[in-house]
N, C-alpha and C positions, 0 to 999 in steps of 0.2 A: 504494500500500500504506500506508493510514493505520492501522493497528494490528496487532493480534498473533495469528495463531490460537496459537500455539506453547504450553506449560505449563511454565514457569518451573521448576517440580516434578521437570520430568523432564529438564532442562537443567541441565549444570554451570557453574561461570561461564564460561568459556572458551567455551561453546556460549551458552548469552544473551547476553554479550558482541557473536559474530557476527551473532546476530539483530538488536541492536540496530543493531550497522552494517549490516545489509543494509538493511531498512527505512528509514534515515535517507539511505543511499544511492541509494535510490529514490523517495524524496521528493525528493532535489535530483536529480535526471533527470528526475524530470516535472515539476518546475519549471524547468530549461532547455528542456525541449520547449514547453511553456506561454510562456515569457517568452524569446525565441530572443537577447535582447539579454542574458542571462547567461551566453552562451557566449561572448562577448567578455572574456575574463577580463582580461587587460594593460593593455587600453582602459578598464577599469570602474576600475585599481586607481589607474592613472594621474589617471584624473579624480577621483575620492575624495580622492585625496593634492592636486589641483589644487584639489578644494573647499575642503578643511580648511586650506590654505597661505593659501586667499585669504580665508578666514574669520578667521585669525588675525591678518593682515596690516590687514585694514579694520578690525574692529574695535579695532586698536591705532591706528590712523589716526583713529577715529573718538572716541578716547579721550585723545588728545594732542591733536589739534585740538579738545575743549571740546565736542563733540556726542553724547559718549556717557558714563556717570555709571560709576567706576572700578569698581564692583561688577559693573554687567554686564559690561562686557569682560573681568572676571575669568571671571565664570562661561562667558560666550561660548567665550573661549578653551580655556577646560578640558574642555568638550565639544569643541571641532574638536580638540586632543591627543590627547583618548581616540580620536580618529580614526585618529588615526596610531599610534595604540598599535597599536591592530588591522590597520595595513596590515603595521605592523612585521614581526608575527607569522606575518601573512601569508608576508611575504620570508622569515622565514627557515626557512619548509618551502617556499620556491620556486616561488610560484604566480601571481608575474608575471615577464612577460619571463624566463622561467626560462634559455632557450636564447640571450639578448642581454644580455649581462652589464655593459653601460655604463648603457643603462636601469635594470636590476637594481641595481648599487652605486649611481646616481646617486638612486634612491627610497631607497633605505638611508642615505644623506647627508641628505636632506632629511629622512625620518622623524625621524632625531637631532634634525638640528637642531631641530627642532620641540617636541624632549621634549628640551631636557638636561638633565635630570635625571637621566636613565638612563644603566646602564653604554653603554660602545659597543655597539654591534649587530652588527657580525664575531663580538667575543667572546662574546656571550648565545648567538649560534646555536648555539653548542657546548653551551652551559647549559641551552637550551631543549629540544635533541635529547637530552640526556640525560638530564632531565627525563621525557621519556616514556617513557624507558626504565627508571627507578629511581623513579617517582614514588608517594611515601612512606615513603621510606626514607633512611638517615643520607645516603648518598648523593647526593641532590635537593638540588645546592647551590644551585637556583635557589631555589626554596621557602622552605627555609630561612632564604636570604639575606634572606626579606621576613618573617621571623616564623613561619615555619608550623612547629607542633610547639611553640612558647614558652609556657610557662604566662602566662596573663591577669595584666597588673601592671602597676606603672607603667614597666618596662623595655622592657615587650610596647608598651606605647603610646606612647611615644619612637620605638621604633625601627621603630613600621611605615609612620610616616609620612615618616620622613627617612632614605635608605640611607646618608647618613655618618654618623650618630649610631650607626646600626644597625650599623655596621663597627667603631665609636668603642668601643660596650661590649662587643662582642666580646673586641675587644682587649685590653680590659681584665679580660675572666674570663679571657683565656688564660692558666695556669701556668706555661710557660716563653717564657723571652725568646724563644729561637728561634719559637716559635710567634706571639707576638706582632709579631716582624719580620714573618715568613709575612704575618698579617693584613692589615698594613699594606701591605706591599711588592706583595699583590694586589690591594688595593682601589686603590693608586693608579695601575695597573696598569688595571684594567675603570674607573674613574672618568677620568681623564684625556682630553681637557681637558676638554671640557665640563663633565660634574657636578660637577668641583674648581671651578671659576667660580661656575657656577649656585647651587650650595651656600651654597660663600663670598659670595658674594652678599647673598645670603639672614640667613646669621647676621651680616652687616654691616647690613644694612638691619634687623634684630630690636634688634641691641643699637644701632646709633644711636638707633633710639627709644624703646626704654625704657629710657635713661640722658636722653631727654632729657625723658618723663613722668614718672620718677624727681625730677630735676631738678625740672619746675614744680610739682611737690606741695612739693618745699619752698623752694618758692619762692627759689631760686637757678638762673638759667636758666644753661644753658652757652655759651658766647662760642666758636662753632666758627669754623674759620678759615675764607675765602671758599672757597679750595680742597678745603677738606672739603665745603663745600655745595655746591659745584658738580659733586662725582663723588657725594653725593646726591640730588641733580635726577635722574641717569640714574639712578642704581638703585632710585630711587620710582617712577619708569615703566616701568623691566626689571618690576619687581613686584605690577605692575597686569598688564601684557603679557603677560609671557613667565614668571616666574619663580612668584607667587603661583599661577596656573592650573596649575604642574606640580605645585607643591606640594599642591595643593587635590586634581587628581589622581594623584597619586602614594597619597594616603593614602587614598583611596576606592578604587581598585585592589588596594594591600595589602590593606587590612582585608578586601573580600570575597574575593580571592584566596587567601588564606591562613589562611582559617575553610572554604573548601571545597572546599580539598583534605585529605585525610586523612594523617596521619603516624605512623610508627610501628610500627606492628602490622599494618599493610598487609601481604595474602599476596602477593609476587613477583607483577608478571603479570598480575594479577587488577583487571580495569579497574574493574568494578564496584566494586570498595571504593576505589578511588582518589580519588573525591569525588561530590560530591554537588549535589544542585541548591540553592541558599542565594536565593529570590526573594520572603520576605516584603512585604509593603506597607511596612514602615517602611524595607526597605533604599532604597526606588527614590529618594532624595536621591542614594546612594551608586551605583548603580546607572547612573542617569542622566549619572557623567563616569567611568566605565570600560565603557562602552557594554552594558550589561545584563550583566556577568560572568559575576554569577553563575550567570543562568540560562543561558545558553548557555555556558561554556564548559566542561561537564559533555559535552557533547555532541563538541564538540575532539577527547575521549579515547579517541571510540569510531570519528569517522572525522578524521583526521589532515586528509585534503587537500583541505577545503573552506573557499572563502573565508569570511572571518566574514558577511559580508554575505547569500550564502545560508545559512549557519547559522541564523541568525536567523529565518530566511521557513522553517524546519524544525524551530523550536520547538516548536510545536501538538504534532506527530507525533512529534517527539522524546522530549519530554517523559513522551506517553499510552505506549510502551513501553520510554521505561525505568524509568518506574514500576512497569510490570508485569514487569521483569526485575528488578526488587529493588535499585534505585538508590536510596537517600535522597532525601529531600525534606525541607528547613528542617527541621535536624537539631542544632538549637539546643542539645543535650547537648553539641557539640564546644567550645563555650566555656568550658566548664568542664574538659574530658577532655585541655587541651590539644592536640585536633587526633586526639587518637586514636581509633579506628572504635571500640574499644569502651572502656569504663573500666577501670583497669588494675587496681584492686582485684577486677572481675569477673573480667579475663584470670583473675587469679594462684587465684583461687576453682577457675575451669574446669580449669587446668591439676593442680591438687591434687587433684579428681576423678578426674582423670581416672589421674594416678597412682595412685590407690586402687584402683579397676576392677583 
């Protein structure tokens, strides 16, 4: 079933909605019929997580040992991550080793470690499931948490590349103390330990070096002690390896992440306004190390329990009905509307009308 007889016209969303999953749902069935080696789902997700581990590992091999130039294995690595982003997501709607739970937490360990940048992955499960449940609404603390619904500024750009910064100014708009503990006391909470490292990391490895090109510009070089430059050697190579690649993907993941899903004026329920497809030609830089987000993961919303990997091979078919079910496409207004389906000056228009009637 590659497209639609159905009339959009005479379907409410709730009913294109289900069209769109039937279709999408029978695309990935006659691609397991076709392809018998994606019915192996545990096996597939195992090996995926096996590639991306061994991806990240050589190339950091290959990058200490003098064979490979710090830029590629930057970019290398941030592609095998986004791998693991997606097995992540995977695990936590259950779709390996669902019924063998050592396997199951032992790929949820590894997925981490792979990304510390991210909260823990016990905790997001909760974030992520509710998420689909509330998605675009004050409620979606996942969302949220990466920018979605922020008006465009230089706050919005801070904070959707780095989740402690993004936790930092929060904090800092909160009104009352109590709330500003709240912020704190949770992020340290979903951050710990990993991303408190990785982070910290990160803003040690920023400011050692621009206080030391600060320094040669005026020509007063700093005299660090051996011991400071010896816990710099590791963390110039964490930041080739393991740190700069999260970083690099963390904010190609936000940004399109959080420009397509919708916030705000979302009706309850209503998958179809939830988000949108975002797959311009200029995003696929960005595109390319959150594993095509955009355009697949519009698709996510309508059928929950498929792994990304057939997602993906259901794009074509995907894509052609839910266009024709009234899904957005590179809906480039949301940049400016902060995240909202429609503009809130039309909202408040409509609703005054409508009071008038």
């Amino acid at each position: 079933m590659d497209g639609t007889s159905a009339s959009p016209q005479r379907l409410n969303a709730a009913q294109r909605s289900a069209h769109i999953r039937e279709v999408v749902l029978a695309k990935g069935v006659e691609l397991r019929r076709r392809y018998p080696i994606l019915n192996h789902q545990d096996a597939l997700g195992a090996g995926i997580l096996a590639f991306a581990l061994a991806g990240m590992i050589g190339s950091a091999a290959l990058y200490i040992t003098g064979y490979m130039a710090w830029w590629v294995c930057l970019l290398l690595n941030a592609f095998f991550a986004s791998l693991t982003h997606e097995l992540e997501h995977d695990l936590i709607h259950s779709m390996y080793f669902r019924k063998q739970r050592v396997p199951h937490h032992l790929m949820m360990g590894l997925v981490w470690l792979a990304r510390p940048s991210t909260i823990n992955p016990w905790i997001r499960r909760h974030l992520h499931l509710n998420h689909h449940k509330v998605s675009g609404t004050e409620s979606d603390m996942e969302e949220r948490a990466i920018t979605n619904g922020e008006p465009w500024g230089i706050a919005r750009l801070l904070m959707v590349g780095d989740n402690v910064m993004s936790a930092f100014i929060r904090m800092l708009r909160a009104k009352t103390r109590a709330h500003k503990f709240s912020i704190i006391k949770r992020s340290l909470k979903v951050y710990a330990p990993l991303a408190l490292v990785h982070w910290g990391a990160w803003y040690v490895f920023l400011g050692f070096h621009t206080a030391n090109g600060i320094a040669h510009l005026l020509g007063a070089p700093i005299e660090w002690s051996a011991t400071t430059l010896s816990v710099m050697q590791v963390i110039d190579i964490a930041a080739v390896v393991i740190i700069g690649p999260n970083v690099l993907r963390t904010f190609c993941l936000h940004f399109v992440s959080s420009n397509m899903h919708y916030y705000g004026d979302v009706e309850p329920g209503n998958v179809i306004q939830q988000t949108q497809v975002l797959n311009p030609w200029w995003m696929w830089p960005l595109q390319a190390f959150c594993f095509n987000f955009g355009s697949s993961h519009g698709i996510h919303h309508f059928v929950v329990k498929e792994p990304f990997y057939i997602r993906q091979m259901t794009v074509p078919v995907a894509h052609k009905v839910m266009r024709e079910m009234g899904v957005r496409f590179n809906d480039f207004g949301t940049f400016g509307r902060a995240n909202r389906f429609v503009r809130k000056d039309t909202t408040e228009t409509q609703e005054v009308r409508a009071a008038q009637v």
